[in-house]
DSSP file (Angstrom, degrees, kcal/mol; ACC not computed):
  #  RESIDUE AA STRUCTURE BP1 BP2  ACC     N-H-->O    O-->H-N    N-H-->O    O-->H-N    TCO  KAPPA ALPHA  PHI   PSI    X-CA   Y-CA   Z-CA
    1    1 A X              0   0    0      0, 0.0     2,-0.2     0, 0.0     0, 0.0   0.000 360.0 360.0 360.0 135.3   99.0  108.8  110.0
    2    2 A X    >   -     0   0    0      1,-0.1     3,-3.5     2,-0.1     2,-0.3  -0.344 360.0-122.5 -85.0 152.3   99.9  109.9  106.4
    3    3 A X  T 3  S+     0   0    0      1,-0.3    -1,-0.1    -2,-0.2     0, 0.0   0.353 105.2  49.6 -62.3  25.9   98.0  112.8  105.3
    4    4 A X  T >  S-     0   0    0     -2,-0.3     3,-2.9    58,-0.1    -1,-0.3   0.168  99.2-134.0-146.1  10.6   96.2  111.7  102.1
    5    5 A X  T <   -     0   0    0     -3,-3.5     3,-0.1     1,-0.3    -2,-0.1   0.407  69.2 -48.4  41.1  10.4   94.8  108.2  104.1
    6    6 A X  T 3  S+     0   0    0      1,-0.3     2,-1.4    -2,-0.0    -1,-0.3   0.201  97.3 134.6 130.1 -20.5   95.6  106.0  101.5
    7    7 A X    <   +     0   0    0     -3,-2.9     2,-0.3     4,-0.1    -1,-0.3  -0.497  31.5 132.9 -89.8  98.6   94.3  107.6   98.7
    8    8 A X  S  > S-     0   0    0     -2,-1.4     4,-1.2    -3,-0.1     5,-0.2  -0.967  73.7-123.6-142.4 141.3   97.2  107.0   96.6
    9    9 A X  H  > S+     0   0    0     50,-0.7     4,-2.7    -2,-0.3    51,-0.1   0.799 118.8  60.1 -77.5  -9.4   96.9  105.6   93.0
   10   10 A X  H  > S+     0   0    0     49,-1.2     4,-2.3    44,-0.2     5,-0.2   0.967 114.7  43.3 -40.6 -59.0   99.8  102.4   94.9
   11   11 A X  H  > S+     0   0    0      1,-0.2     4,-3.7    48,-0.2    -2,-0.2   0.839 111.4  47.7 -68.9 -18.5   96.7  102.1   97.1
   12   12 A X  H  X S+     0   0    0     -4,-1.2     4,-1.7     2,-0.2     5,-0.3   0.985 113.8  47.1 -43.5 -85.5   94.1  102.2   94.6
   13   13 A X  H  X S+     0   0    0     -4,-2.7     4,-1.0    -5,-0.2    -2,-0.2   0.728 110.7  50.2 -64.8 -13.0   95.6   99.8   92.4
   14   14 A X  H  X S+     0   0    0     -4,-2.3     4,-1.7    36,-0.1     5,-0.2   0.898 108.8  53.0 -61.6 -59.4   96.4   97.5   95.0
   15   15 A X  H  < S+     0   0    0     -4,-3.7    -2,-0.2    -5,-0.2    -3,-0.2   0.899 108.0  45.5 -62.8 -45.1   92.8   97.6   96.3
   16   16 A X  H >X S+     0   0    0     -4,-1.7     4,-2.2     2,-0.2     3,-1.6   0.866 118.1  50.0 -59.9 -41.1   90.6   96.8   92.8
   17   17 A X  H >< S+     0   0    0     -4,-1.0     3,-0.9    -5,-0.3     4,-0.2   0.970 110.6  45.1 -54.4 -48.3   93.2   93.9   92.1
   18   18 A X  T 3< S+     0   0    0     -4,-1.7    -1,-0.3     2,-0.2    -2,-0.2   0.379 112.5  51.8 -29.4 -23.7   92.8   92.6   95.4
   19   19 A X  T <4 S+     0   0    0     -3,-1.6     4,-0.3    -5,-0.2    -1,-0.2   0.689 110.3  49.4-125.9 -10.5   89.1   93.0   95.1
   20   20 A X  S <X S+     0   0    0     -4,-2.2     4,-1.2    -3,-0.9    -2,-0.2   0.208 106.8  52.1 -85.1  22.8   89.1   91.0   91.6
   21   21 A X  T  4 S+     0   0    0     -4,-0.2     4,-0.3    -5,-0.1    23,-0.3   0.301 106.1  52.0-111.3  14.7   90.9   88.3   92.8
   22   22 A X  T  > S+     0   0    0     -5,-0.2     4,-1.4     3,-0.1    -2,-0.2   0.563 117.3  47.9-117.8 -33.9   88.2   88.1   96.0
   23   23 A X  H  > S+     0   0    0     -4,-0.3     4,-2.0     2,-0.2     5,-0.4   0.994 111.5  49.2 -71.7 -58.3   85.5   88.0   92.7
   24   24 A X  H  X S+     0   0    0     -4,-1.2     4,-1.9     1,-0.3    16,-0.2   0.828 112.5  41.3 -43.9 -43.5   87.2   85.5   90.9
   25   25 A X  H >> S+     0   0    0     -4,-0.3     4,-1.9    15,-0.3     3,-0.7   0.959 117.7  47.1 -71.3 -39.5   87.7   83.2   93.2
   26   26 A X  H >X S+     0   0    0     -4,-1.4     4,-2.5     1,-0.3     3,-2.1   0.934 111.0  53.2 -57.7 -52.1   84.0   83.6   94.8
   27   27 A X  H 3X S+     0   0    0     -4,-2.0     4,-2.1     1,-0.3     6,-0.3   0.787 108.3  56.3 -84.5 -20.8   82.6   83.5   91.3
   28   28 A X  H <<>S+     0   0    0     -4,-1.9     5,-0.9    -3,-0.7     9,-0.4   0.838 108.5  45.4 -61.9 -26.0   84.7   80.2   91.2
   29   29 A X  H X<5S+     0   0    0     -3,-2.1     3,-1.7    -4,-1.9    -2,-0.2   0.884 105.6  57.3 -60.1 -49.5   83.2   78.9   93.9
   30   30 A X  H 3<5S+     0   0    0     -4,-2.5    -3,-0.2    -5,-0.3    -2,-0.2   0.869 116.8  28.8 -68.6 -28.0   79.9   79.6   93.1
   31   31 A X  T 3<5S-     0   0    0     -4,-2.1    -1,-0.3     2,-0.2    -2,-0.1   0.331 112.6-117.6-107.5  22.6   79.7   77.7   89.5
   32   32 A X  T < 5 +     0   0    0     -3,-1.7     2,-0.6     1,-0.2    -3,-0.2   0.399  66.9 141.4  99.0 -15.5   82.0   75.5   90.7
   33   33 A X    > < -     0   0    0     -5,-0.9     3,-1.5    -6,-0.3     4,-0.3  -0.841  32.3-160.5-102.4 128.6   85.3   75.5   88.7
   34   34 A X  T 3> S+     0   0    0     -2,-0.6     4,-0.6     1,-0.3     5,-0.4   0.773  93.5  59.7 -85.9 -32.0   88.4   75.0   91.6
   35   35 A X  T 34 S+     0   0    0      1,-0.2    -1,-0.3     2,-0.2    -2,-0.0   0.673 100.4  46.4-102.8  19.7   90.5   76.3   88.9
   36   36 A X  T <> S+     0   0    0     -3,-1.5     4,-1.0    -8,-0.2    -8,-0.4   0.351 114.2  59.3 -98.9  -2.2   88.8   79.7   88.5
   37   37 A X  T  4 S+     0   0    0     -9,-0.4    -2,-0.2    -4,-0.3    -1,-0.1   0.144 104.0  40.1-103.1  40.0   89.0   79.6   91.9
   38   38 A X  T  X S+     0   0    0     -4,-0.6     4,-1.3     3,-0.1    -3,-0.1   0.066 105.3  65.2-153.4 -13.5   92.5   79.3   92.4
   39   39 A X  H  > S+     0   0    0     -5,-0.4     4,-1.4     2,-0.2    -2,-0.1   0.850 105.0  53.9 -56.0 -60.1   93.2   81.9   89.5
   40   40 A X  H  < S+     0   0    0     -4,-1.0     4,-0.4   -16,-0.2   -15,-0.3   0.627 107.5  47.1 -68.4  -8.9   91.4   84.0   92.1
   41   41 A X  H >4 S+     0   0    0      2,-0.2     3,-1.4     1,-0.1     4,-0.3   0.960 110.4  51.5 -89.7 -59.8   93.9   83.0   95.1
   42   42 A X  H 3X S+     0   0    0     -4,-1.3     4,-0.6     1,-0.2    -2,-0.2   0.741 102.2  59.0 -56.0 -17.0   96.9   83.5   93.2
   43   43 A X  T 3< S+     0   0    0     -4,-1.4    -1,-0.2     1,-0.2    -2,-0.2   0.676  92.8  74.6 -68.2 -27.4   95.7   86.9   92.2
   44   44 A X  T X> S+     0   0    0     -3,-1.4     3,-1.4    -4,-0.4     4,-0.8   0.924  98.7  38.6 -37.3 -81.3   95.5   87.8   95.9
   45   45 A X  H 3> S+     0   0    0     -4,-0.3     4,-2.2     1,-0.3    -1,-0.2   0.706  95.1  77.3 -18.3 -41.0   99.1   88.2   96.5
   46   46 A X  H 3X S+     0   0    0     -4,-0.6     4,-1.3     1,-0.2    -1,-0.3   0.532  93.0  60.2 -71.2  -2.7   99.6   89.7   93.3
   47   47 A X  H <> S+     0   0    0     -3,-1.4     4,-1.1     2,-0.2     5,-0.3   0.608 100.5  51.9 -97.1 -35.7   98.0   93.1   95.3
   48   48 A X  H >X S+     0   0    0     -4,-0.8     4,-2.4     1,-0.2     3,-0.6   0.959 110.1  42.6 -78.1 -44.4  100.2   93.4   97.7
   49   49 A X  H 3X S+     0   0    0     -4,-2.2     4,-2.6     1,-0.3     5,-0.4   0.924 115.3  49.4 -73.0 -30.9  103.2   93.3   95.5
   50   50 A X  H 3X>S+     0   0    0     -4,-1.3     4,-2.2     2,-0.2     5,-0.6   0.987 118.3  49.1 -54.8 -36.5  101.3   96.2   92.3
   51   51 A X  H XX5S+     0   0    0     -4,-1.1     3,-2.6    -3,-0.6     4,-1.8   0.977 117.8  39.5 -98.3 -69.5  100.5   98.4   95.8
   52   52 A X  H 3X5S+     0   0    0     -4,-2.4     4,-0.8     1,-0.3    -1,-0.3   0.597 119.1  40.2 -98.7  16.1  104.1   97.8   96.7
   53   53 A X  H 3<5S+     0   0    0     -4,-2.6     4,-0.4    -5,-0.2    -1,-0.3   0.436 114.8  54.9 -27.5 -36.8  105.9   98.3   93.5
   54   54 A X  H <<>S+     0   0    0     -3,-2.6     5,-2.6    -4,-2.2     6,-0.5   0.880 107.3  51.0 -87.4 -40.8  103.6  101.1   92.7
   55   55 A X  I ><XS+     0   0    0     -4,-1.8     3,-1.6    -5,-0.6     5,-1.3   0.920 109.6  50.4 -54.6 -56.0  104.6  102.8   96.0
   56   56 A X  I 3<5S+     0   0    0     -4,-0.8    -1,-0.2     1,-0.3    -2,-0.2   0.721  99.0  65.5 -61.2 -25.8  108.5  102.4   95.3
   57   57 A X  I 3 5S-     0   0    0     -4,-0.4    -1,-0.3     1,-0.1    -2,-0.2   0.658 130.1 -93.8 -95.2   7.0  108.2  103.8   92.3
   58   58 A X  I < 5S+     0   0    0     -3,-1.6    -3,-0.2    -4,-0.3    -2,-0.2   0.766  97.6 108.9 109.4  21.7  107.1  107.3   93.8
   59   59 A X  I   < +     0   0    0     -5,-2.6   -49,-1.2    -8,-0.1   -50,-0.7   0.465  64.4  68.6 -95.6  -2.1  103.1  106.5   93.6
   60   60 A X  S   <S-     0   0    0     -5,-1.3   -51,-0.1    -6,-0.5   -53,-0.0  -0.271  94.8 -51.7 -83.5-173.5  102.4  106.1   97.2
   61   61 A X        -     0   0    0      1,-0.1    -1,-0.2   -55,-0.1    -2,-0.1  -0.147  46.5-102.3 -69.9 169.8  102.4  108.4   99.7
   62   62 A X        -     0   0    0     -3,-0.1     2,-0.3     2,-0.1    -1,-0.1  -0.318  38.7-127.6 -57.3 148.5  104.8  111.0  101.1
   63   63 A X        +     0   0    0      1,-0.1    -1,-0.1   -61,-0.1     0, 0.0  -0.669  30.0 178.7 -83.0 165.3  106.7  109.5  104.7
   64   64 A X     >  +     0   0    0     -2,-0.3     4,-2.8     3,-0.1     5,-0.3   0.107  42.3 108.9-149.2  16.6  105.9  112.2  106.7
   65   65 A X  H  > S+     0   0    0      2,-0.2     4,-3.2     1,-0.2     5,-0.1   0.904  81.3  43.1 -64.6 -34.9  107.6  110.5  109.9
   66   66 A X  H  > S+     0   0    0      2,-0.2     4,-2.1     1,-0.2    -1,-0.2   0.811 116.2  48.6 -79.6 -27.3  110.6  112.7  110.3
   67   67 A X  H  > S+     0   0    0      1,-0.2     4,-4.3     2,-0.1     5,-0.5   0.919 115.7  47.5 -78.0 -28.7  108.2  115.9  109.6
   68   68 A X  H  X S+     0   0    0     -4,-2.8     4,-3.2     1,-0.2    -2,-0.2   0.990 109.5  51.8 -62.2 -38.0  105.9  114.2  112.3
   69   69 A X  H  X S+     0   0    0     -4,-3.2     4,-1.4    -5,-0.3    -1,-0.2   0.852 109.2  53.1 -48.1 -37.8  109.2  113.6  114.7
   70   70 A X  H  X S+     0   0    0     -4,-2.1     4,-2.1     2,-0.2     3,-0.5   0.926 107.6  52.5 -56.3 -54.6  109.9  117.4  114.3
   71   71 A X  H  < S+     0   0    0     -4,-4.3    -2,-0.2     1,-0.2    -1,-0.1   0.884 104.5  48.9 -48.6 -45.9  106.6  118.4  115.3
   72   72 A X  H  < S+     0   0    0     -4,-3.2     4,-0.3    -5,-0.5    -1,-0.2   0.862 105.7  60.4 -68.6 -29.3  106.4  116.7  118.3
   73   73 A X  H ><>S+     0   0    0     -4,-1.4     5,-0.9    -3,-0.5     3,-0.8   0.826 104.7  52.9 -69.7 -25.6  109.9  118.1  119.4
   74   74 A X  T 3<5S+     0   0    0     -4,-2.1    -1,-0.2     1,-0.2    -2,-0.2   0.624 106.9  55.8 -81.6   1.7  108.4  121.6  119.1
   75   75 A X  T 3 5S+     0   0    0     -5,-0.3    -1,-0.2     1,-0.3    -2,-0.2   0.694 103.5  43.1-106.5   5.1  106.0  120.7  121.1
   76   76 A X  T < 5S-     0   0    0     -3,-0.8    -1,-0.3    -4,-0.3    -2,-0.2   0.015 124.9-104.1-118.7  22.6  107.6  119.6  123.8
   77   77 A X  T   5S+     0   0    0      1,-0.2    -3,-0.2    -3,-0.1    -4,-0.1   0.335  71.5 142.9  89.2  -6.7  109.7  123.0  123.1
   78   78 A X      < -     0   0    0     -5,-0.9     2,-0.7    -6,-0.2    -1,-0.2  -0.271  55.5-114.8 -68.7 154.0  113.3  121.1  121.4
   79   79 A X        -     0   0    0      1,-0.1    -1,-0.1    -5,-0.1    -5,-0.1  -0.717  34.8-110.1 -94.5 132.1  115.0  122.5  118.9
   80   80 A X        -     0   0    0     -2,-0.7     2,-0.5     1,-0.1    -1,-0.1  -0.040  34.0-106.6 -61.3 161.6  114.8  120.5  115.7
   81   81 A X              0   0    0      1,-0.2    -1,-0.1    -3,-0.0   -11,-0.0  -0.821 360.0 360.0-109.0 127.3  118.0  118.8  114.5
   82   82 A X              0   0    0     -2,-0.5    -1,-0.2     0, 0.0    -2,-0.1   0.200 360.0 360.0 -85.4 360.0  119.7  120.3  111.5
Protein backbone atom coordinates (compact mmCIF):
# COMPACT_ATOMS: atom_id res chain seq x y z
CA UNK A 1 0.00 0.00 0.00
CA UNK A 2 1.40 3.43 -0.86
CA UNK A 3 2.20 5.50 2.02
CA UNK A 4 0.19 8.72 1.67
CA UNK A 5 -3.32 6.40 0.94
CA UNK A 6 -4.40 8.27 -1.79
CA UNK A 7 -4.17 11.58 -0.66
CA UNK A 8 -2.59 12.80 -3.67
CA UNK A 9 -3.87 16.08 -5.41
CA UNK A 10 -4.25 13.06 -8.95
CA UNK A 11 -6.54 11.55 -6.32
CA UNK A 12 -8.23 14.45 -5.15
CA UNK A 13 -9.00 15.72 -8.48
CA UNK A 14 -10.18 12.71 -9.75
CA UNK A 15 -12.48 12.20 -6.80
CA UNK A 16 -14.61 15.87 -6.76
CA UNK A 17 -14.96 15.36 -10.61
CA UNK A 18 -16.14 12.01 -10.27
CA UNK A 19 -18.42 13.18 -7.55
CA UNK A 20 -19.94 16.12 -9.81
CA UNK A 21 -20.57 14.09 -12.52
CA UNK A 22 -22.62 11.56 -9.83
CA UNK A 23 -24.53 15.24 -8.91
CA UNK A 24 -25.16 16.16 -12.28
CA UNK A 25 -26.51 13.37 -13.44
CA UNK A 26 -28.76 12.68 -10.13
CA UNK A 27 -29.84 16.26 -10.21
CA UNK A 28 -30.79 15.26 -13.93
CA UNK A 29 -32.78 12.71 -12.91
CA UNK A 30 -34.48 14.35 -10.40
CA UNK A 31 -36.06 17.43 -12.48
CA UNK A 32 -36.06 15.42 -15.20
CA UNK A 33 -33.88 16.60 -18.08
CA UNK A 34 -32.08 13.16 -19.75
CA UNK A 35 -29.68 15.48 -21.16
CA UNK A 36 -28.37 16.97 -17.91
CA UNK A 37 -28.29 13.58 -17.12
CA UNK A 38 -26.15 12.37 -19.59
CA UNK A 39 -23.79 15.52 -19.25
CA UNK A 40 -23.46 13.80 -15.91
CA UNK A 41 -22.44 10.22 -17.47
CA UNK A 42 -20.06 11.53 -19.68
CA UNK A 43 -18.39 13.40 -16.93
CA UNK A 44 -17.84 10.11 -15.21
CA UNK A 45 -15.13 8.86 -17.32
CA UNK A 46 -13.65 12.05 -17.59
CA UNK A 47 -12.26 11.17 -13.64
CA UNK A 48 -10.54 8.50 -14.37
CA UNK A 49 -8.56 9.95 -17.10
CA UNK A 50 -7.73 13.97 -14.82
CA UNK A 51 -6.68 11.19 -11.85
CA UNK A 52 -4.65 9.51 -14.46
CA UNK A 53 -3.14 12.33 -16.35
CA UNK A 54 -2.59 14.13 -13.13
CA UNK A 55 -0.66 11.02 -11.83
CA UNK A 56 1.70 10.82 -15.01
CA UNK A 57 2.46 14.07 -14.72
CA UNK A 58 4.32 13.57 -11.29
CA UNK A 59 1.02 14.44 -9.01
CA UNK A 60 0.29 11.04 -7.71
CA UNK A 61 1.93 9.07 -5.56
CA UNK A 62 5.52 7.71 -5.11
CA UNK A 63 5.70 3.62 -6.42
CA UNK A 64 7.14 2.40 -3.51
CA UNK A 65 7.12 -1.36 -4.94
CA UNK A 66 10.73 -1.88 -5.51
CA UNK A 67 11.50 -0.10 -1.91
CA UNK A 68 8.67 -2.61 -0.63
CA UNK A 69 10.47 -5.66 -2.59
CA UNK A 70 13.80 -4.63 -0.79
CA UNK A 71 12.19 -4.77 2.48
CA UNK A 72 10.80 -7.96 2.39
CA UNK A 73 14.28 -9.43 1.17
CA UNK A 74 15.82 -8.14 4.41
CA UNK A 75 13.48 -9.73 6.07
CA UNK A 76 13.81 -12.82 5.00
CA UNK A 77 17.76 -11.97 5.47
CA UNK A 78 18.78 -11.43 1.24
CA UNK A 79 20.95 -9.12 0.30
CA UNK A 80 19.36 -6.45 -1.80
CA UNK A 81 20.23 -6.28 -5.49
CA UNK A 82 22.54 -3.38 -6.57
Amino acid sequence: MSDNHGNTPAAWSAVVVGLAAFVVGGIGLMIGSMLTFWIGVALAPIALVVGAVMSKLGFGGRDHSKERAEARGREHGEEPAR
